[in-house]
KOLLOBA-49863 format. One record per residue: residue number from 1; residue in one letter; x, y, z of N, C-alpha, C, O in turn. Coordinates in nm, 3 decimals. Last residue first. Layout:
NUM, a, X, Y, Z, X, Y, Z, X, Y, Z, X, Y, Z
...
This chain:
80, x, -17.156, -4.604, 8.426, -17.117, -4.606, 8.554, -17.097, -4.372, 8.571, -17.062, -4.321, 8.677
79, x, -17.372, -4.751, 8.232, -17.298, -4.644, 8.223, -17.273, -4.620, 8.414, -17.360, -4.621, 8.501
78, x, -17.415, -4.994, 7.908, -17.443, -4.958, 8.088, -17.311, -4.819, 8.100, -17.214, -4.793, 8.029
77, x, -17.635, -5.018, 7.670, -17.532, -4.960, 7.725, -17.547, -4.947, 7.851, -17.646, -4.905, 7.910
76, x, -17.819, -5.239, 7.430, -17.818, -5.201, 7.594, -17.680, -5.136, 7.573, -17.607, -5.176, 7.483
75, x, -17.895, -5.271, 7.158, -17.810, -5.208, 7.193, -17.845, -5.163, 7.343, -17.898, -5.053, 7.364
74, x, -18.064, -5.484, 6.903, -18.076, -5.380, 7.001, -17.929, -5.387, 7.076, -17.855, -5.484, 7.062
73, x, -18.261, -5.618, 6.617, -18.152, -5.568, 6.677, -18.077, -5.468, 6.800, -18.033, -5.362, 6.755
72, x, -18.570, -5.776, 6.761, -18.477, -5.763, 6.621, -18.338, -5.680, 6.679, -18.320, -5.688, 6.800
71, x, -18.796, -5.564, 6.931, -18.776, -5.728, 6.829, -18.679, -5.738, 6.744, -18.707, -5.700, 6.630
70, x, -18.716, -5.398, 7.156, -18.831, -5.414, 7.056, -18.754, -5.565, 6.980, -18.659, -5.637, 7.012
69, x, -18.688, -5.365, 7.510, -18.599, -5.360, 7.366, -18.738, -5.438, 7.288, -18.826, -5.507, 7.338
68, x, -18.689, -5.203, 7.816, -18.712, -5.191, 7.678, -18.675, -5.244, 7.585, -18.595, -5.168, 7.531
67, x, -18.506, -5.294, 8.144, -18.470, -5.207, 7.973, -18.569, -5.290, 7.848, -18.543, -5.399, 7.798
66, x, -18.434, -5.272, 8.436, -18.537, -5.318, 8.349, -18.499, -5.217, 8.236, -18.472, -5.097, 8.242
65, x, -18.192, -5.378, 8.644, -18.261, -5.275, 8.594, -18.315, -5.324, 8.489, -18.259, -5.419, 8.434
64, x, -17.955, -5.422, 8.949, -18.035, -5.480, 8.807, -18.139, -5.338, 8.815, -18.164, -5.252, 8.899
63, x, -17.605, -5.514, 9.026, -17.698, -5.411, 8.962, -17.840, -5.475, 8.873, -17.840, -5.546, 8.772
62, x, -17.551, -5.806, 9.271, -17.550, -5.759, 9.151, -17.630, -5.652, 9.119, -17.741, -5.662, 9.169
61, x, -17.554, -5.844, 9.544, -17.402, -5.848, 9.533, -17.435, -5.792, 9.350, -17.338, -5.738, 9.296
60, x, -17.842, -5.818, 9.633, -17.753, -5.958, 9.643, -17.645, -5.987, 9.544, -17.628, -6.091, 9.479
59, x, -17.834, -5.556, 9.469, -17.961, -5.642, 9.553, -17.861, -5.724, 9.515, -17.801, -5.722, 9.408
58, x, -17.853, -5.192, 9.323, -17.774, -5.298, 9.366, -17.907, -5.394, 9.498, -18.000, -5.353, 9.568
57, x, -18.022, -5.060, 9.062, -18.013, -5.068, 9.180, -17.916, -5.223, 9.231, -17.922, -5.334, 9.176
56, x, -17.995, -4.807, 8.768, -18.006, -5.019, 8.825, -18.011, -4.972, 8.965, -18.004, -4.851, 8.988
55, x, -18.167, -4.597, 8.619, -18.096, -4.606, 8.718, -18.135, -4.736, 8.779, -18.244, -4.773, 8.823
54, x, -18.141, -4.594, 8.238, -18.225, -4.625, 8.362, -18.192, -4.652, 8.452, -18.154, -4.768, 8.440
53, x, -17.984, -4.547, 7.981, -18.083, -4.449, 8.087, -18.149, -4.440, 8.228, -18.189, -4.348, 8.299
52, x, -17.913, -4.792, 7.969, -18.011, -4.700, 7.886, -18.026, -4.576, 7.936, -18.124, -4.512, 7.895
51, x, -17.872, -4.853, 8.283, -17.856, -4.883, 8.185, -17.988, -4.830, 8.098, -18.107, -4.824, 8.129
50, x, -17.606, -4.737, 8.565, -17.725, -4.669, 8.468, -17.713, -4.766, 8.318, -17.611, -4.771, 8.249
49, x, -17.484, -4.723, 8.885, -17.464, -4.776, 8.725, -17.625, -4.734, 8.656, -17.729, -4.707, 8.715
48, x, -17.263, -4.571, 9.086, -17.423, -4.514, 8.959, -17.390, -4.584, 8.871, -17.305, -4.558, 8.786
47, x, -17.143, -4.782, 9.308, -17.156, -4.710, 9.208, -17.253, -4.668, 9.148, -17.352, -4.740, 9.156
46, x, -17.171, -4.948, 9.563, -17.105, -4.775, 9.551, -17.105, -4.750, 9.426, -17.038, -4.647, 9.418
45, x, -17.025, -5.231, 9.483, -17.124, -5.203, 9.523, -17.051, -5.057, 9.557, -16.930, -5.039, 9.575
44, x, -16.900, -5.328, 9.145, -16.883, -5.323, 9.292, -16.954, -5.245, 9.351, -16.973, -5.148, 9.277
43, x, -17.083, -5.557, 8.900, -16.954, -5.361, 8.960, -16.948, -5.395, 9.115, -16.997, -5.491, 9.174
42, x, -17.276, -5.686, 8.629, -17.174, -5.707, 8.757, -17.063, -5.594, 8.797, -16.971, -5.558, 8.723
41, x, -17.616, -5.695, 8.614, -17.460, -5.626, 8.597, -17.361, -5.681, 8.723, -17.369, -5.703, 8.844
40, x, -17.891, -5.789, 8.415, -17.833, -5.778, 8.524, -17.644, -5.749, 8.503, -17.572, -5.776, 8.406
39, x, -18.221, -5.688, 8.328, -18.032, -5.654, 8.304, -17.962, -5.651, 8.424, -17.958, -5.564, 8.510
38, x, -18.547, -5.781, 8.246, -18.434, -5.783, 8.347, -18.257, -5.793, 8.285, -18.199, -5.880, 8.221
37, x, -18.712, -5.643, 7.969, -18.638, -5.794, 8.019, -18.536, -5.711, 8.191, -18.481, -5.602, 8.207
36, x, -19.015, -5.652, 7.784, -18.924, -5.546, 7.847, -18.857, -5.672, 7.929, -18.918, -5.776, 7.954
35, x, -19.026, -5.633, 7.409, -19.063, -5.703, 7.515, -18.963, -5.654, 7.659, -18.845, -5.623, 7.640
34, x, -19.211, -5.551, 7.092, -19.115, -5.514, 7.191, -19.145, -5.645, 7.369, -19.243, -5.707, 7.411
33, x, -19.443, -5.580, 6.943, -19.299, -5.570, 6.932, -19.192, -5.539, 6.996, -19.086, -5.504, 6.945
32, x, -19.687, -5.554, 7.089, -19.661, -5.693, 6.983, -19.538, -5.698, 6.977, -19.488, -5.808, 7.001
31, x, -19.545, -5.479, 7.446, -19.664, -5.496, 7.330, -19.635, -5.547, 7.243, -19.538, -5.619, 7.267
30, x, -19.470, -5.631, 7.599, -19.503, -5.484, 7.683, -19.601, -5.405, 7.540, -19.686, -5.317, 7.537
29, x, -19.409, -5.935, 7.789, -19.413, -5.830, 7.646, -19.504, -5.718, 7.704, -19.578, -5.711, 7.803
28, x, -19.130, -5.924, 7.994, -19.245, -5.986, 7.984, -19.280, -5.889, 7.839, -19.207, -5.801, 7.792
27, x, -18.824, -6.217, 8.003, -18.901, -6.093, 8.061, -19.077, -6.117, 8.071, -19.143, -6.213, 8.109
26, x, -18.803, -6.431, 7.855, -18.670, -6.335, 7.901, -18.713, -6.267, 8.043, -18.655, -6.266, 8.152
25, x, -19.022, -6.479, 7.713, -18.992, -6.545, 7.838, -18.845, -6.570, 7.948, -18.804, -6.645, 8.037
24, x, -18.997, -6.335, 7.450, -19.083, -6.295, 7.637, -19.072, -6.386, 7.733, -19.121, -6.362, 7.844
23, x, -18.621, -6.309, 7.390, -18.810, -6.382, 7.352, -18.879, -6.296, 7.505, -18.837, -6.236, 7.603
22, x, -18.357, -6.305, 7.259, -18.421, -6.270, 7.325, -18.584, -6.265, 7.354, -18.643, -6.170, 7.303
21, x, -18.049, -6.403, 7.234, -18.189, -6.434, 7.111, -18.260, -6.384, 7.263, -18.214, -6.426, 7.369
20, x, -17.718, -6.284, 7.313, -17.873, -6.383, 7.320, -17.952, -6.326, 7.236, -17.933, -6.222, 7.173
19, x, -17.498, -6.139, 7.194, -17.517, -6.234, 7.110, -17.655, -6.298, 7.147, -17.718, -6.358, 7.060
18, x, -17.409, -6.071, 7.472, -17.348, -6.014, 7.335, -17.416, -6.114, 7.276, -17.376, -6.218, 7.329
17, x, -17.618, -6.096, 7.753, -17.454, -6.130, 7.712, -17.473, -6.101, 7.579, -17.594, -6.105, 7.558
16, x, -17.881, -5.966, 7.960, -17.833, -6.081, 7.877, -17.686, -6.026, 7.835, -17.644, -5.919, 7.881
15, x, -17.652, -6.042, 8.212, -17.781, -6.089, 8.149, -17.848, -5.966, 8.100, -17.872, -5.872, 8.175
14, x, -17.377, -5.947, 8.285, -17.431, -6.064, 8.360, -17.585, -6.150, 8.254, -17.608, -6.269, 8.235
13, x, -17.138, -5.712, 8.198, -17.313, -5.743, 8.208, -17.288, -5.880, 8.221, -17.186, -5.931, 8.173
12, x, -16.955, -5.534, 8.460, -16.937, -5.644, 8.309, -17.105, -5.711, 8.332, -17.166, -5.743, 8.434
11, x, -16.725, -5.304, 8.548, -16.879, -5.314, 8.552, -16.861, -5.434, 8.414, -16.790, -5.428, 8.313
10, x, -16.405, -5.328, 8.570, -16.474, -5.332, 8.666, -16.655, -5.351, 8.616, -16.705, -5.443, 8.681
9, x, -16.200, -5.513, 8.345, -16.342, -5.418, 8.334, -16.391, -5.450, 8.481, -16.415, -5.565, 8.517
8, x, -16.005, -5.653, 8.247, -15.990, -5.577, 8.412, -16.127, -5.499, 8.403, -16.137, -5.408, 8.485
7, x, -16.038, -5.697, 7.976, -16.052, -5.753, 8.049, -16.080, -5.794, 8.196, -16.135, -5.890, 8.250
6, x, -16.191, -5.408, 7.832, -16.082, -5.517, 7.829, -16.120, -5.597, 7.985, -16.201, -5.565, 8.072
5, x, -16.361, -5.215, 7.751, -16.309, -5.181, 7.855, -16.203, -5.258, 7.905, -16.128, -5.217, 7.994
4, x, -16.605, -5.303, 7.614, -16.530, -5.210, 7.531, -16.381, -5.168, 7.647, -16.302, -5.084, 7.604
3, x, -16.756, -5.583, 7.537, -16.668, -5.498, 7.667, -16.568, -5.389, 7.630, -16.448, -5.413, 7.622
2, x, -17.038, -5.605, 7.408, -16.918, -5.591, 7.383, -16.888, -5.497, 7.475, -16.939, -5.388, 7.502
1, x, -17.345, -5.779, 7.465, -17.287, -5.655, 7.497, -17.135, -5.670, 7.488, -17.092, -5.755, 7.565
């Protein structure tokens, strides 16, 4: 995930990072092509973070939320 936000970025992803290879033992498979994984975030606690779409929840100081991705090239966005 590219920090489009520079360096002082208050929300910054934790897992996975710009570049992992991503397998089912990320997560779990959800069918032949796709496998669904844990996203974890780093913000300060009080915020709507949202990834994909999907409302994270804060638990021991980090946002996490479960996101979908199929096999091959993909695009998490987190959204405060």
């Amino acid at each position: 995930m590219r920090n489009y936000f520079g360096e002082g970025a208050v929300v910054r992803f934790l897992f996975p990072i710009d570049g992992d290879c991503i397998n089912s033992r990320d997560g779990f498979e959800i069918s032949e092509r796709a496998v669904r994984i844990p996203v974890k975030i780093e913000a300060p606690e009080g915020h709507a973070i949202e990834v994909n779409g999907v409302r994270a929840h804060f638990e021991n100081g980090v946002y996490r939320a479960y996101a979908d991705i199929e096999y091959g090239d993909n695009l998490l966005t987190a959204k405060d």
